[in-house]
N, C-alpha and C positions, 0 to 999 in steps of 0.2 A: 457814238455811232448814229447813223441816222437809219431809223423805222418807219419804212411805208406802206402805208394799209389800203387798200381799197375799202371800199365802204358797204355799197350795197351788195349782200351775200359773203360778208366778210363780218365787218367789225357791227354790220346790223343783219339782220334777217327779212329783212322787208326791200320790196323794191318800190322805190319813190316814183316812178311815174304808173307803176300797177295802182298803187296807192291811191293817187290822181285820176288815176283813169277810173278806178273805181265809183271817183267821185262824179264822174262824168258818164260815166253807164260805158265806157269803153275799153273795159278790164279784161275782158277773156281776148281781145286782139292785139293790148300791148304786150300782154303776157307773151303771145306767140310771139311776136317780133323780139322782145326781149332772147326770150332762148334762143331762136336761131340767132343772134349776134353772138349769145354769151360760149354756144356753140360754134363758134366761127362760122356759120354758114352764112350771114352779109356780114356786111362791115360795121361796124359801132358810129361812125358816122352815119350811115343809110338807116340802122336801125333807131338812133336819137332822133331825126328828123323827121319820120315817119312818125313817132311815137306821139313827140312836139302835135304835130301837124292835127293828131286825132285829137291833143285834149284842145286847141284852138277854140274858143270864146268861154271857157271854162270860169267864170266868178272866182275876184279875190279872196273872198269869204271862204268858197269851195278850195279855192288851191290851201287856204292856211287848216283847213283843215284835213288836208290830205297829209301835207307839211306834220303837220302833228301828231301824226300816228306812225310817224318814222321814230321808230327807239331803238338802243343798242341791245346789241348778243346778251346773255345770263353772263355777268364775268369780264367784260370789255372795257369797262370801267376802270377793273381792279387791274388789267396790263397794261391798262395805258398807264395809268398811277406808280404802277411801279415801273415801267419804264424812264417816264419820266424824273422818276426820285434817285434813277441810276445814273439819270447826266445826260441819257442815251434825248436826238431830235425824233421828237414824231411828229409827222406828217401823214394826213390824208390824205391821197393823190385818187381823183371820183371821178367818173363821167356820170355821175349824178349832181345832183342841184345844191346849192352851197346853203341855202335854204333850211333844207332838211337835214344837211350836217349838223348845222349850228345849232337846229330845232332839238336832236336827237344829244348831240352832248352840252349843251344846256341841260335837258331835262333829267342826264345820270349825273348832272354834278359836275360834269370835268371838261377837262379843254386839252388841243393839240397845239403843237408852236407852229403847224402850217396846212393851210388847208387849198388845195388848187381843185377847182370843183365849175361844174357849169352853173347856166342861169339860163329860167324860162322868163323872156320877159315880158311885161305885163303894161296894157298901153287902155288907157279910158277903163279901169277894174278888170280887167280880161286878160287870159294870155291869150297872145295873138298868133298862137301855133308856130312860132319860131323856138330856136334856142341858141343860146349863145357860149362862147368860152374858150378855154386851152384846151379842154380834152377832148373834144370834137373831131375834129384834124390831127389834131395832136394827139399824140401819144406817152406811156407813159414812161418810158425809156427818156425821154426829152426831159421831159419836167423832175425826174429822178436823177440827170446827168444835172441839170440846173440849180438844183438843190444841193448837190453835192460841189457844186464848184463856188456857189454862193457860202455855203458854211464851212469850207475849205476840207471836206470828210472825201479820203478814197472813197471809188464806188466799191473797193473790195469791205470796205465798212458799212456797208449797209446790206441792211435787210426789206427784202419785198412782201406780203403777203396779200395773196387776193384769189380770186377763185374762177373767173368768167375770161374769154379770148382779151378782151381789152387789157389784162393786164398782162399776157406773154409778155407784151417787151421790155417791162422794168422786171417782172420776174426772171428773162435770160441774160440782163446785164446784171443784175444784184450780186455781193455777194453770198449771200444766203438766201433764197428762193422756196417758201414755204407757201402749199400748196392748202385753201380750207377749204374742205369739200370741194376740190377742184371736179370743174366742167370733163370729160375725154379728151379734151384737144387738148387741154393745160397743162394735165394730171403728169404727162413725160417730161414736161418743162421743169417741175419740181423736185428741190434736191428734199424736200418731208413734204409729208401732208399730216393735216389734223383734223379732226371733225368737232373739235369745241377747244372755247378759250383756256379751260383747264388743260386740256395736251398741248395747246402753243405754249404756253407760261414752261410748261415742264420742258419745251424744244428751247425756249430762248435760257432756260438753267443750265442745259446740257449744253449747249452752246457757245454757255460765260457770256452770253449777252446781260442776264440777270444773274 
């Protein structure tokens, strides 16, 4: 089967460009634009590039260590580990930064077989308030049909999990659609919801995923 996870407010608890902004003194304004995307009230494009736009001349220095205090959930570890010891593809499908992926499971030890994720990119030590990538425009219904045509997996073989508006689209094509601590707008898209990695582990038993 293949498993897709959104990242931030999913398989982590922290938001990577709050994190950033933090670091740049502009955290209580990405915060807001964050929710209203993760709310659906703008779009996840308008909302990344606004966010982008604020941490604009931000130091290398400062971005890696914003980068570095993205870590996973209590337990995220342990399903990804056992997912992947079942056969089952995992994938991180993120409109966050592929950066802070990498940062964050690095430092529990473990790794995913696919990770489709943005980039702020960084020009004379600075970001230069752009951002770039798939999930921008893209959606993640797209990158989840691609994944599945590429590994030859029905989409009725997969599972989605994530919790913010960006992930409706691969949570209404999936076949299993599980909802973490889903956003109002999500929460009906979802065929479970969970509120920690221990009751997902117990939905993918009850499932025969694990």
């Amino acid at each position: 089967m293949l498993i897709a996870f959104d990242f931030d407010g999913t398989l982590s608890d922290s938001e990577m460009t709050v994190l950033l902004g933090e670091e740049a003194g502009v955290a209580e304004e990405i915060d807001e634009i964050t929710e209203r995307a993760m709310n659906d009230e703008i779009s996840y494009a308008e909302s990344l590039y606004a966010r982008a736009e604020l941490l604009d001349g931000l130091g290398e220095p400062h971005v890696e260590v914003g980068f570095d205090r993205v870590s996973l959930r209590p337990g995220s570890a342990d399903v990804i580990e056992a997912l992947s010891a079942a056969g089952h593809h995992v994938a991180i499908l993120t409109g966050g930064f592929d950066r802070g992926v990498e940062k964050a499971l690095d430092a529990a030890g473990t790794s995913v077989d696919t990770i489709v994720a943005n980039r702020l990119p960084i020009r004379n030590g600075k970001l230069t308030g752009n951002a770039e990538g798939p999930l921008i425009e893209g959606t993640k219904d797209d990158a989840l049909a691609a994944l599945t045509e590429d590994l030859d997996i029905p989409m009725a073989d997969t599972v989605a999990i994530g919790d913010g508006a960006n992930d409706l689209p691969m949570l209404e094509v999936a076949g299993l659609a599980v909802g973490y601590e889903p956003k109002p707008a999500v929460e009906p898209h979802c065929d479970v919801l969970v509120s920690s990695m221990a009751e997902l582990r117990e939905v993918l038993e009850t499932e025969g995923v694990l």
